[in-house]
Backbone as a ProteinNet text record, in pm:
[ID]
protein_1_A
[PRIMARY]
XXXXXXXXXXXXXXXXXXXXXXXXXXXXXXXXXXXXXXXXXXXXXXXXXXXXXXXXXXXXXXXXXXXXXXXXXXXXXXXXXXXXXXXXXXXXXXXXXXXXXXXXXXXXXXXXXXXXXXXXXXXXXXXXXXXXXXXXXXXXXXXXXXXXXXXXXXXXXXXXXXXXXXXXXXXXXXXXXXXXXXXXXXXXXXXXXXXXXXXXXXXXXXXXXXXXXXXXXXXXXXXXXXXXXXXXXXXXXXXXXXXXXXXXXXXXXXXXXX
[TERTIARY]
83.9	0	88.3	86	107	69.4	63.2	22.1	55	64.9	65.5	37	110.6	124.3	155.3	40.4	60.9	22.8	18.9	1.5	44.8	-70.9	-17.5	-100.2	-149.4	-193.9	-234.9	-255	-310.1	-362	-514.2	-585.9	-658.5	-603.8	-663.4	-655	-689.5	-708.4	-623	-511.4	-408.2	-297.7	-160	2.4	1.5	-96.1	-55	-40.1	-126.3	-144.5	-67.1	-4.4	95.7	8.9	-74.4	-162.6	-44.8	29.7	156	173.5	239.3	295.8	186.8	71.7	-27.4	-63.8	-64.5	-130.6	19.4	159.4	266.4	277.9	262.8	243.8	163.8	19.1	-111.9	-46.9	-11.1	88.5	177.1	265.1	357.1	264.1	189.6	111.6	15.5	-38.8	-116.7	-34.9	87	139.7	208.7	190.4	266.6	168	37.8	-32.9	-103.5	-112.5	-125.3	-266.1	-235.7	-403.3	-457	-402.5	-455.7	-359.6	-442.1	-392.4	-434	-351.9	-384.8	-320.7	-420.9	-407.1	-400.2	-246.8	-284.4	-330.8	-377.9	-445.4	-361.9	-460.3	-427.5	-463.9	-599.1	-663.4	-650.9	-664.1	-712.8	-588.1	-610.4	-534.1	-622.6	-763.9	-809.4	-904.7	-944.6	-1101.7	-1187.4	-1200.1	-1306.1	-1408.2	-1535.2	-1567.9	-1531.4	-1500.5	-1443	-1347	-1250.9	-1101	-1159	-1251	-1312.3	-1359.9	-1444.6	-1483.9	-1369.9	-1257	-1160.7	-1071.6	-1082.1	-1014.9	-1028.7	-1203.3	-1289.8	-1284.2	-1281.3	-1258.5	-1141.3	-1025.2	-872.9	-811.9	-925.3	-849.7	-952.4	-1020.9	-1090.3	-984.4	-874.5	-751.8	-667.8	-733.9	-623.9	-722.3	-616.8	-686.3	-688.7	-810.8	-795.6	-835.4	-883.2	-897.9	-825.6	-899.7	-846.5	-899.2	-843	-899.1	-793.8	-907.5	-834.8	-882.3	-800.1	-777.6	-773.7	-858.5	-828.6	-683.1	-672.4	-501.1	-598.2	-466.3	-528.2	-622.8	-559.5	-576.2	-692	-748.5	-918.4	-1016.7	-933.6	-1082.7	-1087.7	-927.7	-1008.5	-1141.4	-1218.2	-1354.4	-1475.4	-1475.6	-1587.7	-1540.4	-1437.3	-1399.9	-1417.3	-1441.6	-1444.2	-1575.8	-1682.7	-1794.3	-1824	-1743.2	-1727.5	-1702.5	-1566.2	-1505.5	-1572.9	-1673	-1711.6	-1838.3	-1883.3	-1974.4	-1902.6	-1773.6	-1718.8	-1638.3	-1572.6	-1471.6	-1505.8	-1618.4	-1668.2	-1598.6	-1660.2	-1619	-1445.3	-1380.5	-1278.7	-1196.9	-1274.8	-1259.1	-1269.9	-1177.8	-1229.7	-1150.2	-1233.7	-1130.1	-1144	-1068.8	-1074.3	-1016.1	-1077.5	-1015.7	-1003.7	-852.1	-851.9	-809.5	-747.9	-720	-627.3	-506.8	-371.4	-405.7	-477.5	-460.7	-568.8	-551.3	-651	-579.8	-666.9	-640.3	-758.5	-624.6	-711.6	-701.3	-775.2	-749.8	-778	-704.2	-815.1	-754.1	-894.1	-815.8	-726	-665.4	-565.6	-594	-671.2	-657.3	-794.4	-783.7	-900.9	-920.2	-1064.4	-1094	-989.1	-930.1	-908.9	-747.3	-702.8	-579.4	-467.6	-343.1	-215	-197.8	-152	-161.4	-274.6	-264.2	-373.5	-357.5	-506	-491.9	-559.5	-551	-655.6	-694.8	-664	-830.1	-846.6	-869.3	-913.4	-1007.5	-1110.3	-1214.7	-1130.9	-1007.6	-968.3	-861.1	-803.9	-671.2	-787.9	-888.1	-976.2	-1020.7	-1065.8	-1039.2	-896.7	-787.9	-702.3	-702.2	-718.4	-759.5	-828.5	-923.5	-1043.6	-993	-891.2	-848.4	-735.1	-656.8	-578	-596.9	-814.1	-847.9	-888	-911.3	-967.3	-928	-781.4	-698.7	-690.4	-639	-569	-393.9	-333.9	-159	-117.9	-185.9	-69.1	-202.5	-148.9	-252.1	-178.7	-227.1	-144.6	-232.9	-162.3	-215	-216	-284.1	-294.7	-305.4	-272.9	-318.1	-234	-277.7	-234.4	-98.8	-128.9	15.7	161.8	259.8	342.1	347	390.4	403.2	529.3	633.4	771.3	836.2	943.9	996.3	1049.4	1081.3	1112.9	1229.2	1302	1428.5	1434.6	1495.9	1468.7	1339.2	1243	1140.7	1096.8	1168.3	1159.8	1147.8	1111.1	1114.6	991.5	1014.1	894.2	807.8	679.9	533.7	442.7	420.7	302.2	299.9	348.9	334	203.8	132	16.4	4.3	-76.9	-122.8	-78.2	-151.2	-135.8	-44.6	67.2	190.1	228	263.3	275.5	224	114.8	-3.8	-11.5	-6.9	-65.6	29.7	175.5	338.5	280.6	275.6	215.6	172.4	35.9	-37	31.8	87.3	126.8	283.3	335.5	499	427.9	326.9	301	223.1	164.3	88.3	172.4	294.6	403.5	320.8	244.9	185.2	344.8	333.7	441.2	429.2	330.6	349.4	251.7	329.4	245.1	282.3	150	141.1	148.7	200	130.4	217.5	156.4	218.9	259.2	181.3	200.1	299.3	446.8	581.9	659	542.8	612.7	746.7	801.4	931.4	929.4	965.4	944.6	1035.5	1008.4	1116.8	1070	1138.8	1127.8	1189	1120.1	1270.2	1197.3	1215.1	1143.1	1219.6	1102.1	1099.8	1088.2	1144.8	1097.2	1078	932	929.7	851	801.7	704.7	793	771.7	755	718.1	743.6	692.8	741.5	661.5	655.2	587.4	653	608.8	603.6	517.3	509.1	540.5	635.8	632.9	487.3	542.7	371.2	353.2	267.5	235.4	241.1	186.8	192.1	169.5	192.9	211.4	356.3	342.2	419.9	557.7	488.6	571.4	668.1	757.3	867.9	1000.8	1039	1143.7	1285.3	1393.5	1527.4	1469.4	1576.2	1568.6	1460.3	1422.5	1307.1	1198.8	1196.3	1061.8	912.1	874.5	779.1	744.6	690.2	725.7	598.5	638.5	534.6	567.9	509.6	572.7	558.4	599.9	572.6	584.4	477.1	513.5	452.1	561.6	544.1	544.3	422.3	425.3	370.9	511	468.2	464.2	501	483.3	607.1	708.2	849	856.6	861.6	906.6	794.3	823.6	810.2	901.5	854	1031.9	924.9	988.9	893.9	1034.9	981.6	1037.1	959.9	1054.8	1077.8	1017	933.3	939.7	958.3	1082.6	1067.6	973.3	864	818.3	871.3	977.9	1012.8	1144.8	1163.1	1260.6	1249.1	1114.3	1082.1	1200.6	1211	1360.6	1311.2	1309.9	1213.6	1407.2	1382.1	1503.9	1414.1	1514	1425.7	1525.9	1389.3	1450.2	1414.4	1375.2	1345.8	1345.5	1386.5	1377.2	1339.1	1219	1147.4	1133.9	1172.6	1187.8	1066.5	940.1	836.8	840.2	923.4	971.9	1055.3	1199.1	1258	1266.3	1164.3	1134.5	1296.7	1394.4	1479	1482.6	1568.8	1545.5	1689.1	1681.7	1836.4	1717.1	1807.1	1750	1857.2	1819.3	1912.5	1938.8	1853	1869.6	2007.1	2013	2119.7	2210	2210.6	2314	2289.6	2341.2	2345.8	2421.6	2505.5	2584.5	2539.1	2430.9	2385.4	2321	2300	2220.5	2117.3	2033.3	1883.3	1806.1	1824.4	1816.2	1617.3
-118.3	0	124.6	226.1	356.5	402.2	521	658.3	773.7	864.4	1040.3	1061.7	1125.2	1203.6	1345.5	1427.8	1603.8	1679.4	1751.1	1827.7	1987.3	2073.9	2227.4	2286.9	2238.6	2383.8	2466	2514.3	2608.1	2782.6	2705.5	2778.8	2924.4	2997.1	3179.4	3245.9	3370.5	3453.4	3550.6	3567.5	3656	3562.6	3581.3	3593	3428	3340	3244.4	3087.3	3120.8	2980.8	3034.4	3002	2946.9	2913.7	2927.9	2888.5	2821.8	2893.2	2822.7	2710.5	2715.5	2601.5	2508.9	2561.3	2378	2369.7	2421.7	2350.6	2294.6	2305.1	2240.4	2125.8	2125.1	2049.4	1881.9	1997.2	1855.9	1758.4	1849.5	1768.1	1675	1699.2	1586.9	1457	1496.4	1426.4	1359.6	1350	1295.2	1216.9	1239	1131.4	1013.2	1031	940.7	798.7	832.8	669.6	586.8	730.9	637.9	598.4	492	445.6	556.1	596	645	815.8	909.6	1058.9	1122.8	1110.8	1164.2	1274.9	1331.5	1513.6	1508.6	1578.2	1544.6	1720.4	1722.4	1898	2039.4	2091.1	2253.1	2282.5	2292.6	2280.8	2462.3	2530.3	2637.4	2706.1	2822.7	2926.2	2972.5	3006	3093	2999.4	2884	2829.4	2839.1	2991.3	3047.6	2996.6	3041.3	2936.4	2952.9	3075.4	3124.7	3035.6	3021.8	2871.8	2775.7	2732.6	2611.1	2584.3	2707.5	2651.4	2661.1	2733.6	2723.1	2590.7	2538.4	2410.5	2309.4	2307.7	2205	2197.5	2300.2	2344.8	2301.8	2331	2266.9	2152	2062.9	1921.1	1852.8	1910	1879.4	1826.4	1887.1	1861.3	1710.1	1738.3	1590.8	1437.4	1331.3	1252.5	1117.5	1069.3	930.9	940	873.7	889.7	950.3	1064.9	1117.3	1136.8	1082.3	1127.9	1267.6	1283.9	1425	1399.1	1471.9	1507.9	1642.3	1769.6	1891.8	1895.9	2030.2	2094.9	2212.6	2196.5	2358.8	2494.5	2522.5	2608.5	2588.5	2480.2	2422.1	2467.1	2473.7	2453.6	2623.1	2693.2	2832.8	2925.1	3020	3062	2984.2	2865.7	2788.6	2702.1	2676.3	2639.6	2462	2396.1	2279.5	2229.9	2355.1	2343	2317.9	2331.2	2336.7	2225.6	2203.4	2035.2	1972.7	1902.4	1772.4	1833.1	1924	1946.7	1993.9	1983.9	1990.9	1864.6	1814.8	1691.6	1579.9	1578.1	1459	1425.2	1306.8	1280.7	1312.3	1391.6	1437.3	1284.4	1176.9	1063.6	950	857.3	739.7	625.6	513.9	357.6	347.8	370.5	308.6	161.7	53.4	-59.4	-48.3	-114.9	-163.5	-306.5	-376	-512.8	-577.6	-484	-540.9	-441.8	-343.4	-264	-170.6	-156.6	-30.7	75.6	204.5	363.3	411.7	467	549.6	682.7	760.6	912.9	968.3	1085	1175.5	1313.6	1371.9	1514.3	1542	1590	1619.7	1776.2	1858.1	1987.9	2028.9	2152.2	2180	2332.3	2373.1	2506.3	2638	2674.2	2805.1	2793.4	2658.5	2673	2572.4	2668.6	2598.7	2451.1	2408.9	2269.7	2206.9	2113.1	1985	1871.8	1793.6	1642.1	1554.4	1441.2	1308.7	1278.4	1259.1	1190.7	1098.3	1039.1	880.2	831.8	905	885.5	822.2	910	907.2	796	738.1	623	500	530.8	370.8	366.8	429.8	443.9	391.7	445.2	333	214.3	131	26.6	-29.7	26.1	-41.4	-59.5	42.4	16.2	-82.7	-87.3	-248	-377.5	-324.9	-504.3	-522.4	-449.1	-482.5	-591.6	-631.6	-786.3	-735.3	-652.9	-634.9	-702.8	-656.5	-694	-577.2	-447.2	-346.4	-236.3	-155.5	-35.3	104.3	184.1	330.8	407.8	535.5	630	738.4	881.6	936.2	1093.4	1180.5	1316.1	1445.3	1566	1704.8	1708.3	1747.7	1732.1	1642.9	1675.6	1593.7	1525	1394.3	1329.1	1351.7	1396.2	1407.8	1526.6	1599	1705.6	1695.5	1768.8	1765.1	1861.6	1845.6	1911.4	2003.1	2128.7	2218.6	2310.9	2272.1	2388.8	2452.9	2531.9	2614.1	2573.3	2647.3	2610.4	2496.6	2428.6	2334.8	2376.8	2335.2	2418.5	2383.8	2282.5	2219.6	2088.4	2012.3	1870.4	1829.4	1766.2	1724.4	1701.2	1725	1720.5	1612.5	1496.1	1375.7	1306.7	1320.1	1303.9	1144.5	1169.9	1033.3	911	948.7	827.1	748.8	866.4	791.7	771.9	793.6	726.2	576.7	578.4	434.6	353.4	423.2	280.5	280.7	368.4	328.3	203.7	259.2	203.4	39.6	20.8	-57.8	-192.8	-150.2	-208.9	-235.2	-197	-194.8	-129.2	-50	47.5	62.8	16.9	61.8	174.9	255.5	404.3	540	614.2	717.2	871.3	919.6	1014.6	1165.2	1260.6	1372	1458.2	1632.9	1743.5	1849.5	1975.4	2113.4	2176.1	2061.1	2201.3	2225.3	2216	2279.2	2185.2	2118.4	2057.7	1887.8	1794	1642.7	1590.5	1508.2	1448.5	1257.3	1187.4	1022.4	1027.1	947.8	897.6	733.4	623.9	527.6	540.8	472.6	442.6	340.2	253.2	85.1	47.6	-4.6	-57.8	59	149	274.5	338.7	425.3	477	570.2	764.7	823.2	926.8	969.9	1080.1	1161.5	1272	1407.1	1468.2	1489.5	1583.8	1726.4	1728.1	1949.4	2021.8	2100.7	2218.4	2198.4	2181.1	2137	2274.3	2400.9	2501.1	2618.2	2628.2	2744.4	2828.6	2932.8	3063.9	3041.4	3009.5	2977.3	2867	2840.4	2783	2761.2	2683	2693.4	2664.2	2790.8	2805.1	2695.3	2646.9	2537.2	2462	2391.6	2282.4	2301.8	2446.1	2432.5	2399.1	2317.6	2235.8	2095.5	2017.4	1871.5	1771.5	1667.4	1624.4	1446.1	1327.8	1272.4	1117.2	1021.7	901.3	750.6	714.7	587.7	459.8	373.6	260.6	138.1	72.4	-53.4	-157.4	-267	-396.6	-518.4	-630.7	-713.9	-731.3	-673.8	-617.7	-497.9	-386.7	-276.2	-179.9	-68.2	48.8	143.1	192.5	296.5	481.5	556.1	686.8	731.8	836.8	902.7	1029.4	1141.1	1288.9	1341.1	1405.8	1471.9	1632.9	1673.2	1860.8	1899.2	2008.1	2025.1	2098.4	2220.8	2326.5	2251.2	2152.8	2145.8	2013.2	1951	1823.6	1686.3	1688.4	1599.3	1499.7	1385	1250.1	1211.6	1162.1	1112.9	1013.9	910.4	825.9	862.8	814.2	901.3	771.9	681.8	559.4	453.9	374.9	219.9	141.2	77.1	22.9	-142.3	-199.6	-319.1	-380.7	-437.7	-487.6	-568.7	-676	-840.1	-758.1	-764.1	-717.2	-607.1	-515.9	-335	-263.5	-308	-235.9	-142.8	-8	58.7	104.5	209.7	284.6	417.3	518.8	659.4	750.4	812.7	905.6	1010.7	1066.6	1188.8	1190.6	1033.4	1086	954.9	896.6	830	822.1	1000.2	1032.3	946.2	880.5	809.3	659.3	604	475.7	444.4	345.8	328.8	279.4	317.3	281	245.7	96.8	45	65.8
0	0	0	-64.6	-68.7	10.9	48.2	119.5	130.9	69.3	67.7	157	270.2	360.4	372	326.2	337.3	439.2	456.9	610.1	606.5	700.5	680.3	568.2	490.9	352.3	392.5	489	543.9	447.7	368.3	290.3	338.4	271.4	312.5	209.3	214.5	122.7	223.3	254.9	292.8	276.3	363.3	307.2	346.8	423.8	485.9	326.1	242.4	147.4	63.2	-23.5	-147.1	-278.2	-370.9	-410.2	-550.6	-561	-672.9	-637.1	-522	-447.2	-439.9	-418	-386.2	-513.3	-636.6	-805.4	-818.5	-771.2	-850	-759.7	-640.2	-523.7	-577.4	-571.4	-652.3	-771.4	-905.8	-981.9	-915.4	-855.7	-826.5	-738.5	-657	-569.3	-663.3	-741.5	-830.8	-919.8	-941.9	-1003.1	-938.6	-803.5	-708.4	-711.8	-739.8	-787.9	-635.2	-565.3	-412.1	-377.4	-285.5	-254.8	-172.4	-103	5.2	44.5	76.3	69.3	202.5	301.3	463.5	473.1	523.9	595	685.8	723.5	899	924.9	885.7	973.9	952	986.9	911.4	784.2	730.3	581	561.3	697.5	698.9	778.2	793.1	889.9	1006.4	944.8	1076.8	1077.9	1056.5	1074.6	1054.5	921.1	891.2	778.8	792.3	647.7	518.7	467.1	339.6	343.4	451.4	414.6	358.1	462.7	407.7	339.3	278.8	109.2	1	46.1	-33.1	-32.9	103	50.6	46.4	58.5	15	-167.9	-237.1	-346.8	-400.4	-389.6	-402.5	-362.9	-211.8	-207	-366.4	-446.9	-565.8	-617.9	-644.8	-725.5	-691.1	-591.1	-541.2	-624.4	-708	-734	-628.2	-614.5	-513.1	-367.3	-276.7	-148.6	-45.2	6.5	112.3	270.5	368.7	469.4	549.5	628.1	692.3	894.9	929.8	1035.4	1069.2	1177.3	1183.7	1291.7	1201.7	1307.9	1365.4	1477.9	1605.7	1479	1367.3	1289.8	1278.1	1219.6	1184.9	1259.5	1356.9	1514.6	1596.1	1507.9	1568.1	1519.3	1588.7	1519.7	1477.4	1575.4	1589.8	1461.7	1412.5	1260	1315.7	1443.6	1481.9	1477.6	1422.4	1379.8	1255	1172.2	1051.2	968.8	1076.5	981	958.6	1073.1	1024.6	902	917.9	762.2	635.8	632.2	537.9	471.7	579.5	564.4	638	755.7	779.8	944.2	997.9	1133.9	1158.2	1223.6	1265.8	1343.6	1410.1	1465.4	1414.4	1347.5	1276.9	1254.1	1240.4	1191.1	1081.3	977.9	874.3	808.3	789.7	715.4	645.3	561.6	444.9	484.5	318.9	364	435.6	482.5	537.8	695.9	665.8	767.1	833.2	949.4	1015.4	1060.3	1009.4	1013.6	1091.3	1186.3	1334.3	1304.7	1281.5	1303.1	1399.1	1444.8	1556.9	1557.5	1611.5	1632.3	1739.9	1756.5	1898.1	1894.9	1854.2	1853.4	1962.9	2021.5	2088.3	2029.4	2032.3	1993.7	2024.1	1947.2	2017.2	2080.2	2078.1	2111.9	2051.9	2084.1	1987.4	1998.9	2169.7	2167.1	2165.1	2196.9	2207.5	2274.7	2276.7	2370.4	2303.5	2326	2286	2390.1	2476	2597	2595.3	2716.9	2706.7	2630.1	2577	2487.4	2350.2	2295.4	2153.5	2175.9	2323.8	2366.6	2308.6	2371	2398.6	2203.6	2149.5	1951.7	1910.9	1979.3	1934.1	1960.2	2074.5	2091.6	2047.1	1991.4	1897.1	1781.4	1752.8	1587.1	1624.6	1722.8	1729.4	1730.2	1769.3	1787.6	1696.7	1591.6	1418.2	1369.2	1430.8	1381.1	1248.9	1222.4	1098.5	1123.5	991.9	988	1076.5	1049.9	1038.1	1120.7	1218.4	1270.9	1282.4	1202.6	1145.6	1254.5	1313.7	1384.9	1353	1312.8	1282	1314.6	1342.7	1450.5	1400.8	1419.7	1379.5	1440.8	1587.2	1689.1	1696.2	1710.6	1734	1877.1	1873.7	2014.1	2103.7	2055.6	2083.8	2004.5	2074.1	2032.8	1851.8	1771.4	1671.5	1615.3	1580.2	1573.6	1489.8	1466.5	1362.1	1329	1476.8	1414	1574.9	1622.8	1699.3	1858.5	1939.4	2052.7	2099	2162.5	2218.3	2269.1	2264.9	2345.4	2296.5	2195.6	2135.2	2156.9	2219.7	2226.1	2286.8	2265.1	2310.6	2447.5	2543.9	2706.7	2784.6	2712.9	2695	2639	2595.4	2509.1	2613.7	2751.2	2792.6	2797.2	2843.2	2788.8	2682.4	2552.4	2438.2	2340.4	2439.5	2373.2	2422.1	2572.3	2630	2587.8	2523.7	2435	2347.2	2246.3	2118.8	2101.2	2237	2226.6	2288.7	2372.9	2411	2341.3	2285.1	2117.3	2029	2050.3	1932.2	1797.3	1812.4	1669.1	1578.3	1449.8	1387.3	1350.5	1286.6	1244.5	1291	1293.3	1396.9	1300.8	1220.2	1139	1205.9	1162	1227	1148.7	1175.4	1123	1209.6	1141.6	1295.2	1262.5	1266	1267.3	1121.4	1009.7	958.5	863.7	928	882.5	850.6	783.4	733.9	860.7	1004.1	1020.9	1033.1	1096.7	1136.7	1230.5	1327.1	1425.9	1503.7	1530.7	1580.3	1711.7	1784.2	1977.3	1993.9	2023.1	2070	1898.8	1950.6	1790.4	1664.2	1666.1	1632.6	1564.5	1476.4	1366.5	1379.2	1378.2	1474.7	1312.4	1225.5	1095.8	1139.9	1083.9	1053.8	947	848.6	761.6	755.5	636.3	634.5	567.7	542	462.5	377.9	292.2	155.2	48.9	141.8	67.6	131.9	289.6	375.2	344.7	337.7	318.8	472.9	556.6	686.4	720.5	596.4	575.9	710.8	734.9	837	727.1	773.6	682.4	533.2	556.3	382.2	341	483.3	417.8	391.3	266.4	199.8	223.3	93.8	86.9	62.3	142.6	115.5	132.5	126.1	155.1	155.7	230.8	251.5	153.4	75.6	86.9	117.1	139.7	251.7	191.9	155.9	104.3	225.2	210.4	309.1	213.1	233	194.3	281.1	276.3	365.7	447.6	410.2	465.7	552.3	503.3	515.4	493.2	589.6	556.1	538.6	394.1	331.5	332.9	418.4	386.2	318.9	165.5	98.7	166.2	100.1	146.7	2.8	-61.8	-194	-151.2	-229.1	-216.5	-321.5	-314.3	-379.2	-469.6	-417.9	-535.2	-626.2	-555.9	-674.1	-757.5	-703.1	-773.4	-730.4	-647.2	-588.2	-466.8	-458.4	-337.1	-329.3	-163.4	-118.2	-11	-39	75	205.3	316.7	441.8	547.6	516.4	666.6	602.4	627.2	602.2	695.6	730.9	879.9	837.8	880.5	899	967.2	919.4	1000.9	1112.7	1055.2	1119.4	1230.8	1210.6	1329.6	1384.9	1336.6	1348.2	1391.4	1319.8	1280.4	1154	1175.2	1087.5	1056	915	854.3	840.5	905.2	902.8	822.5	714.3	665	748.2	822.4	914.2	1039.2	1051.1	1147.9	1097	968.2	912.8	753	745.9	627.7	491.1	546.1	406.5	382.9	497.6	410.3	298.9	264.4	136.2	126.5	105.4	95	-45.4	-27.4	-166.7	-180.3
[MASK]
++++++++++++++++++++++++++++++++++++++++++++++++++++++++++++++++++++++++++++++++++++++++++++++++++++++++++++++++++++++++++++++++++++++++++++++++++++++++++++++++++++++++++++++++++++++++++++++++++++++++++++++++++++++++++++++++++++++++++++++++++++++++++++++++++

């Protein structure tokens, strides 16, 4: 299975959306051939409905299934009123045939960080007992600090807990966005991605615009890096299912990743 992993577009009609950047963006992303196209949050900037019809309008462009997740951005200006009549339950299991996809929001009205709650821990559990192969997690927030995008202060409330279940379940992959920047890093056995902006103006130094892809077969999971401005994919994780060993380019830049 494929999967497109974008995150951030954060759609407005002021300095915050890129509208270049997300039609050259969509191109590359449409030719990637993927089953499946996850948002981890931030469709909008202010939560307003004008965003939202704007990027209810522009995920048009995207070809193939997408689910979404809201970011803190979504849910300011009652905009947490909005999502689900635009993009649908904010909370969900999705099956396919190898696997179950948990989404949730981690964002609360009106503010930067966020939590999941025992309400959204006990949804993962439900999506672990699906007895699928494989159970993907999904959320706006990051769970753990991230390197290169500013000072810490957004990590989720709940960040200990719902490392807990996840490291504890052995969840192999754990989706999310927020800062802006593409990183990987695994914990135990987990898989812990971050997506950069797909087409926010609010760039950190070099790393652009990106966006992520993630190949799972009955082996491996390999996430590639795509830059958007310069049209350039580097693979960046190599995850080992069986012995959930991995090769990370980020902090062993000269291996090879066949």
């Amino acid at each position: 299975m494929r999967i497109a992993h974008i995150s951030d577009i954060h759609c407005n009609y002021g300095s915050d959306f890129n509208s270049k950047v997300f039609d050259n963006a969509v191109k590359l992303l449409n030719k990637t051939d993927s089953d499946l196209v996850f948002i981890s949050g931030d469709l909008t900037t202010w939560g307003l409905l004008s965003e939202y019809k704007l990027a209810k309008e522009k995920l048009k462009e995207i070809n193939g299934k997408i689910v979404i997740v809201p970011g803190n951005h979504d849910e300011r200006n009652l905009g947490y009123k909005l999502f689900p009549e635009f993009f649908g339950d904010p909370s969900f299991i999705h099956l396919y045939k190898n696997l179950s996809f948990v989404g949730l929001p981690s964002s609360e009205p009106d503010k930067d960080d966020g939590r999941l709650g025992r309400r959204r821990h006990r949804l993962i559990e439900r999506g672990i007992k699906k007895g699928k192969n494989l159970t993907i997690v999904g959320f706006h927030h990051h769970l753990i600090p991230v390197p290169n995008s500013g000072r810490e202060k957004n990590i989720i409330e709940d960040a200990g807990e719902t490392l807990d279940i996840i490291l504890k379940n052995e969840i192999p992959l754990v989706l999310m966005g927020h800062r802006h920047v593409p990183y990987g890093v695994k914990i135990h056995k987990t898989l812990l991605v971050n997506a950069g902006t797909f087409s926010c103006n609010r760039t950190r130094a070099h790393f652009g615009h990106t966006f992520n892809i993630i190949d799972i077969d009955n082996e491996n999971i390999t996430v590639t890096v795509v830059d958007i401005t310069n049209n350039k994919q580097k693979k960046m994780i190599k995850f080992n299912l069986e012995n959930r060993h991995h090769k990370n380019r980020y902090y062993n830049p000269d291996i090879r990743m066949e």
